[in-house]
Every structure is written in C-alpha cells, then in structure tokens.
C-alpha positions in Angstrom: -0.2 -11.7 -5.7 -2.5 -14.8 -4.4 0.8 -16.4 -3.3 1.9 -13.0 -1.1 -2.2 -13.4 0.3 -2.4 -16.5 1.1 1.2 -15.9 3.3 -0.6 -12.8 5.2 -3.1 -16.0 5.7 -1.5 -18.4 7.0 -0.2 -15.7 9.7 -3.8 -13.9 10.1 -3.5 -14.5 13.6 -0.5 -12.8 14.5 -0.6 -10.0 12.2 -2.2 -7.8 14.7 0.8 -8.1 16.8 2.7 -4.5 17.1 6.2 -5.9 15.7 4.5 -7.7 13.3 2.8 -5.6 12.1 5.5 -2.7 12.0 7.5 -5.1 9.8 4.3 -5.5 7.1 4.3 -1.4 7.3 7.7 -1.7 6.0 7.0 -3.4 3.6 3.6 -2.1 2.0 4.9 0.3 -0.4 7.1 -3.0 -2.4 2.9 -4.6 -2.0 1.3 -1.7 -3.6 4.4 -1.8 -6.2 3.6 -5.6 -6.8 -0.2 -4.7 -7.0 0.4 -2.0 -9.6 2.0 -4.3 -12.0 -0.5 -6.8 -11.7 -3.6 -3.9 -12.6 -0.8 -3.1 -15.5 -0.6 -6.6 -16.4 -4.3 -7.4 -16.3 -5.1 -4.1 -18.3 -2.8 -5.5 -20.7 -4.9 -8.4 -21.3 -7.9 -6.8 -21.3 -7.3 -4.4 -24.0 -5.4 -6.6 -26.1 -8.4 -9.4 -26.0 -11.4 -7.7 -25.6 -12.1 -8.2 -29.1 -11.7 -11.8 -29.1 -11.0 -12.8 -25.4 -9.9 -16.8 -24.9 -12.7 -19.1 -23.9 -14.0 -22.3 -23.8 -14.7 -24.0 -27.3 -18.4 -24.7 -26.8 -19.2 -21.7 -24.8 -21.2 -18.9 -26.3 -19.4 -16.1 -27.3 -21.6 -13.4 -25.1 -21.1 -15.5 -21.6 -17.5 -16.1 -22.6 -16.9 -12.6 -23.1 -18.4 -12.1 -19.6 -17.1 -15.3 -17.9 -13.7 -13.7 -18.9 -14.1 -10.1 -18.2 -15.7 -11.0 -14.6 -12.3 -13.2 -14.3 -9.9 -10.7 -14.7 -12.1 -8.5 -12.1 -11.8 -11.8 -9.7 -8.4 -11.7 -10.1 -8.3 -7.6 -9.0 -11.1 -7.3 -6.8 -10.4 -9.0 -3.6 -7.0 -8.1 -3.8 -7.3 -4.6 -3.4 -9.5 -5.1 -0.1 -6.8 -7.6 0.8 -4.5 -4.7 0.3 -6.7 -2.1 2.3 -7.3 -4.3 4.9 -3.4 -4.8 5.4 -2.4 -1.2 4.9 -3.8 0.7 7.6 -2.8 4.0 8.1 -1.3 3.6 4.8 -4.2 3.8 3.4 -3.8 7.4 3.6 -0.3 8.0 1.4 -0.2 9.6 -1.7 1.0 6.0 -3.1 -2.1 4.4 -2.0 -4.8 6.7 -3.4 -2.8 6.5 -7.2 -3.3 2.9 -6.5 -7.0 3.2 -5.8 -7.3 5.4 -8.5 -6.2 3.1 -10.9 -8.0 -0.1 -9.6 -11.2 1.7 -9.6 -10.4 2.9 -13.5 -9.9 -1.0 -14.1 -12.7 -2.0 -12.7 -15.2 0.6 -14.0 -13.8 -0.2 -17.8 -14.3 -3.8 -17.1 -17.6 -3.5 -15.5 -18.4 -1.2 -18.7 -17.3 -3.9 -20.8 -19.2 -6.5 -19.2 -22.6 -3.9 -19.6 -22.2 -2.7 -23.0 -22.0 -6.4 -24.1 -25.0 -7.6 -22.3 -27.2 -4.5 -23.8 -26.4 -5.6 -27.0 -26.8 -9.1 -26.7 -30.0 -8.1 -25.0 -31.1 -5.5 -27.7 -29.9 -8.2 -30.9 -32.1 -11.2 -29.3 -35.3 -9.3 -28.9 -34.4 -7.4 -32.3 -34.2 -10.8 -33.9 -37.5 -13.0 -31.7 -39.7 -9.6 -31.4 -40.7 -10.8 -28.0 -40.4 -9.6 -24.7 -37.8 -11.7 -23.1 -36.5 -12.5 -19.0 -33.2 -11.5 -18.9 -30.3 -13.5 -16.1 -29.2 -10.1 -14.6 -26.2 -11.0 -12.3 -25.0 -8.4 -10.2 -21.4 -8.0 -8.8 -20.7 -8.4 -5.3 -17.3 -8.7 -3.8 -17.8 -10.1 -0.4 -21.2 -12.1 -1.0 -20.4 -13.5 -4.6 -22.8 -13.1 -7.5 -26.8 -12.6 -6.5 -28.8 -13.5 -9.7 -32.8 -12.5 -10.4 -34.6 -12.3 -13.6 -35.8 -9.4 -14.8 -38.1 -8.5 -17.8 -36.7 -7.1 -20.3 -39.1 -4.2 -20.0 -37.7 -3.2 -16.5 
C-alpha cells in the first residue's frame, strides 16, 4: 500500500486535474480492495502475536508489546486518511463505509490492546513498589505524531 501512496505522491500536483482524477475514480474500488486485504492481513498478525509479539532482544516486554501494537496502527492509520482524502465522493458508497467500519474495528482492538497492557503494567509496578508513581502517558495522534506528558498515577 505505501508503494500505491507514494505514486498518488509523486503526482499530488496533478491529481486535482478533472481527467485525472476521473481515471483515479475508476480505479478506487480495486484501492479500497487492496486496503481491505492489508486490515485482513494486519489483523492476522495481530491476533496471532499478541501473546508474544516480535521485538527487539533487549527491549522490555511491556514497550515492545506497545512499540509493536502502535506499528501495526502506523502501518493502517495514515493510510486510511490517504484513502479518504483520494476517494471523494466515494467516500459515500456502500464499499467505503464497510471499509471504514472495519478500519475503525482494527484500530479500536489495537488501541484496546495497547490500554489494557499499560493498566496492568501500571497496576503490577505500583502493586509491587507500593508507591505512587509518574506514569509516560503517550497519546495517539495521527496528523501531529505522539504528544507525551506525565501524569501521576493518581490522576
């Protein structure tokens, strides 16, 4: 999918051109196709490593679970505002809002994922120190990156 992007890239300029663009409306049905199978293919990884995902070798096993969960939602994320932002009125079809549909199931199970494993890491360290700790709290934001601010645990 990066591959098909970075070719609507390189001709960003022109797309807004009517017979350009009539030709990409052609052919954003075999896009939303292609995306599809990579949310399929990306789901597949996800369910069948989230118990033991792949990671560096010195990397704690809480961040690596997160470093990995927040790539696969890298991977999904800004492709599917790629794909809005190249649709247009097709944005409307009954083919684009099953597609929605199941990117936004992908990314709430992911961003589920990524919470449940930070409350319990949370909850097990101050189980364990019986102190009151400052938790890294980084928040996801598709067009701006990552913000990050501590926050007490307490909060």
């Amino acid at each position: 999918m990066q591959n098909v992007f970075k070719l609507f890239d390189s001709f960003d300029p022109l797309i807004f051109r009517e017979t350009i663009r009539s030709q990409i409306e052609k052919k954003i049905s075999e896009l939303f196709a292609m995306f599809s199978e990579d949310l399929d293919i990306v789901r597949r990884i996800f369910v069948t490593q989230r118990d033991n995902p792949p990671m560096h070798d010195n990397m704690p096993s809480v961040s690596g679970m997160l470093s990995w969960s927040r790539a696969l939602l890298d991977r999904i994320v800004p492709a599917m505002q790629k794909i809005q932002q190249l649709a247009g009125a097709s944005n409307d079809s009954d083919e684009a809002r099953e597609l929605v549909k199941k990117h936004k199931a992908l990314v709430t199970e992911l961003t589920e994922f990524e919470q449940s494993r930070h409350k319990d890491w949370t909850a097990r360290y101050c189980l364990h120190n019986h102190v009151p700790i400052m938790v890294l709290y980084v928040q996801y934001r598709s067009s701006s990156g990552r913000e990050v601010e501590f926050v007490p645990s307490g909060s």
